[in-house]
C-alpha positions in Angstrom: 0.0 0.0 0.0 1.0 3.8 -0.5 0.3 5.1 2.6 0.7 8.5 1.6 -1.6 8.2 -1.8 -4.2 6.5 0.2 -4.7 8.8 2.8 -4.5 12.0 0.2 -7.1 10.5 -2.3 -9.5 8.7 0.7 -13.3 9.6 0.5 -16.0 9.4 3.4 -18.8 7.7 2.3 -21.4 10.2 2.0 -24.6 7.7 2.8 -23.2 6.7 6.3 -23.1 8.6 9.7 -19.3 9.4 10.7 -18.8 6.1 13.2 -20.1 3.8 10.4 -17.0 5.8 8.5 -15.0 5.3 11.1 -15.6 1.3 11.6 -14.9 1.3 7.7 -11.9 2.9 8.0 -10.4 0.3 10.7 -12.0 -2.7 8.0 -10.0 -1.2 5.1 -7.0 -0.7 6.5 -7.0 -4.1 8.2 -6.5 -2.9 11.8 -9.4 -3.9 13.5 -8.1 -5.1 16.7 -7.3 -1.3 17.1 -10.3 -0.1 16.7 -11.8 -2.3 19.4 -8.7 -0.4 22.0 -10.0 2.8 20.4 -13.6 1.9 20.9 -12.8 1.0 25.0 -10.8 4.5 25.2 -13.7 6.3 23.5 -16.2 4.7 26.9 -13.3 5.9 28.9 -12.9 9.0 27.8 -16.4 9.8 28.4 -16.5 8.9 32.1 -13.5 11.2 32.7 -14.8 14.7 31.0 -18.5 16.0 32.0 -18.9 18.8 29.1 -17.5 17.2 26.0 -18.8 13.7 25.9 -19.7 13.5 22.3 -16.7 15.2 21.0 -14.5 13.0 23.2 -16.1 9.7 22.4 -15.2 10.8 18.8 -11.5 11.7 19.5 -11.1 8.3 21.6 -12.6 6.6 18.2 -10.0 8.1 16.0 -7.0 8.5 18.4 -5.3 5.6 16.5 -6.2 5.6 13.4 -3.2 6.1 11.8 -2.2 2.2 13.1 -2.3 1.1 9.6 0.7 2.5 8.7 3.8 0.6 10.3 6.5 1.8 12.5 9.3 1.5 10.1 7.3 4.1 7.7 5.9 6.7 9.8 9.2 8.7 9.3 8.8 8.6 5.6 5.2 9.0 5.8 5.3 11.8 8.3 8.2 13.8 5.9 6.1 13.3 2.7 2.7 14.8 4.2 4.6 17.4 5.7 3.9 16.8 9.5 6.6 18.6 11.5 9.0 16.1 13.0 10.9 16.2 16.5 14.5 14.9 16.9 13.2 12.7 19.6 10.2 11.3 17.2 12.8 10.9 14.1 14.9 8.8 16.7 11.8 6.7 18.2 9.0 7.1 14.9 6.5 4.8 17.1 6.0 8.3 18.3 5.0 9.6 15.1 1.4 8.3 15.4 -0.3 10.7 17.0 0.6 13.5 14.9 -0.3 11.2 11.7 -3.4 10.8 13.5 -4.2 14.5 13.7 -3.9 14.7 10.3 -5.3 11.6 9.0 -8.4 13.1 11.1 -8.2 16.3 9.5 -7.6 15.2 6.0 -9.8 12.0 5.8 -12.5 12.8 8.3 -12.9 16.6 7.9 -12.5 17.3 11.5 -11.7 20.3 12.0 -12.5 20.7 15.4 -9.3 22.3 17.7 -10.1 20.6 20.8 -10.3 17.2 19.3 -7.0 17.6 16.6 -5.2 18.9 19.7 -6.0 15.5 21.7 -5.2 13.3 19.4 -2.3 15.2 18.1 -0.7 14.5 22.2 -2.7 11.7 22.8 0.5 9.5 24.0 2.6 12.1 25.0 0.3 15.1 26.6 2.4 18.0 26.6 2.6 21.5 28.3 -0.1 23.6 28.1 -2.7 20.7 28.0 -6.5 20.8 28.3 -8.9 19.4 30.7 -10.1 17.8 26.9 -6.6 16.5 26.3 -6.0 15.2 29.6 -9.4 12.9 29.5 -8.4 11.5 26.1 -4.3 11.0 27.6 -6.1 9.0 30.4 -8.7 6.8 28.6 -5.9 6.1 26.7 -3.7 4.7 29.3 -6.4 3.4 31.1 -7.7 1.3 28.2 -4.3 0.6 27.5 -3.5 -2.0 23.9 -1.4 -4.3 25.9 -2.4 -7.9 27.4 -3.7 -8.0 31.0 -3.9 -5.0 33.4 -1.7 -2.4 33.0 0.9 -2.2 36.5 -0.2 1.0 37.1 -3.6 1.2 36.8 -4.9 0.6 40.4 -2.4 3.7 41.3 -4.0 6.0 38.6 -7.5 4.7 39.4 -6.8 5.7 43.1 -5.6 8.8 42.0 -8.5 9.7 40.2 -10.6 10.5 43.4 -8.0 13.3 43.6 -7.9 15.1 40.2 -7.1 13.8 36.8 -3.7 16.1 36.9 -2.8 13.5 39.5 -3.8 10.2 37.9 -1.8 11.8 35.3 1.6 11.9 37.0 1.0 8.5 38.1 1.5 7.6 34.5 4.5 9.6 33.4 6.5 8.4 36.4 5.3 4.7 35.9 7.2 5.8 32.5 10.0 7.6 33.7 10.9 4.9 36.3 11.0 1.9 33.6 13.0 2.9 31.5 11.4 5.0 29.3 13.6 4.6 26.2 12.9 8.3 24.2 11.7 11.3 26.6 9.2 13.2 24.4 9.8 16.8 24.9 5.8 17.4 25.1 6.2 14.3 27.7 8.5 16.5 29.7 7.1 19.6 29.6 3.5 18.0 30.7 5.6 16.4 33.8 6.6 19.8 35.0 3.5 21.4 34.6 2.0 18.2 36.5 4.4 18.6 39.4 4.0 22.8 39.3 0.0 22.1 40.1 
């Protein structure tokens, strides 16, 4: 597949609501098993954020969506659609998939919405600067983690939960920064020091 040809010349089907769009999206591309991660962040996502619920289940729908495209492309891919690239994400392109999913959202979906192409864009990372949108999405995520089993800190994040969502959010960066994270994200970073500030 050209991954860069297929997402420039993809077309919504205009007889079907956006998640029927969506589900198609995951059939085409063959990454199915992601889209049943991104349909458990989406209920996630809309436990942790009272005013957006609609706009989040979307965002935790599409967070992913750029799965399709491996690893060892993303570089390539990310370079020919013009998607400005990091040092830190050249070095480690798994991290690349958050900003191809911004734009894959943007470009295929024709969302436009800030709030929503902001999540997704920091979706793995968060970053400085975040949202109480960004932050819901960040935690769904990492809640309904796409690994086997429980993830080792989850009761920690669930517990601190009952104190804020800023909080449950440190929980997970230094889970990350304690094993070994191999690539520190400067978004990463600068949301860990805006964590500890608060």
């Amino acid at each position: 597949m050209d991954y860069v040809d297929f997402i420039k010349e993809y077309h919504l089907d205009k007889h079907k609501n956006l998640e029927s769009n969506i589900a198609d999206f995951y059939r085409q591309t063959n990454t199915l098993s992601t889209y049943r991660h991104c349909w458990d962040v989406a209920k996630e996502a809309i436990k942790l954020d009272n005013w957006f619920k609609e706009d989040l289940y979307i965002a935790g729908l599409l967070h992913d969506i750029s799965a399709f495209i491996p690893t060892s492309c993303r570089l390539e891919v990310s370079q020919a659609l013009n998607i400005p690239i990091l040092e830190e994400e050249q070095e480690f392109p798994l991290l690349l998939h958050q900003k191809l999913s911004a734009y894959i959202v943007k470009k295929c979906f024709k969302i436009n919405d800030a709030k929503t192409i902001s999540a997704i864009k920091c979706h793995t990372t968060l970053r400085g600067n975040f949202t109480d949108f960004d932050l819901a999405l960040f935690l769904a995520d990492k809640i309904a983690w796409d690994q086997p089993g429980i993830p080792p800190y989850l009761s920690k994040l669930e517990t601190s939960l009952n104190s804020s969502k800023e909080a449950a959010a440190l929980v997970y960066i230094d889970y990350l920064f304690n094993n070994g994270i191999k690539i520190i994200h400067p978004w990463l970073r600068s949301a860990k020091e805006e964590l500890e500030a608060k």
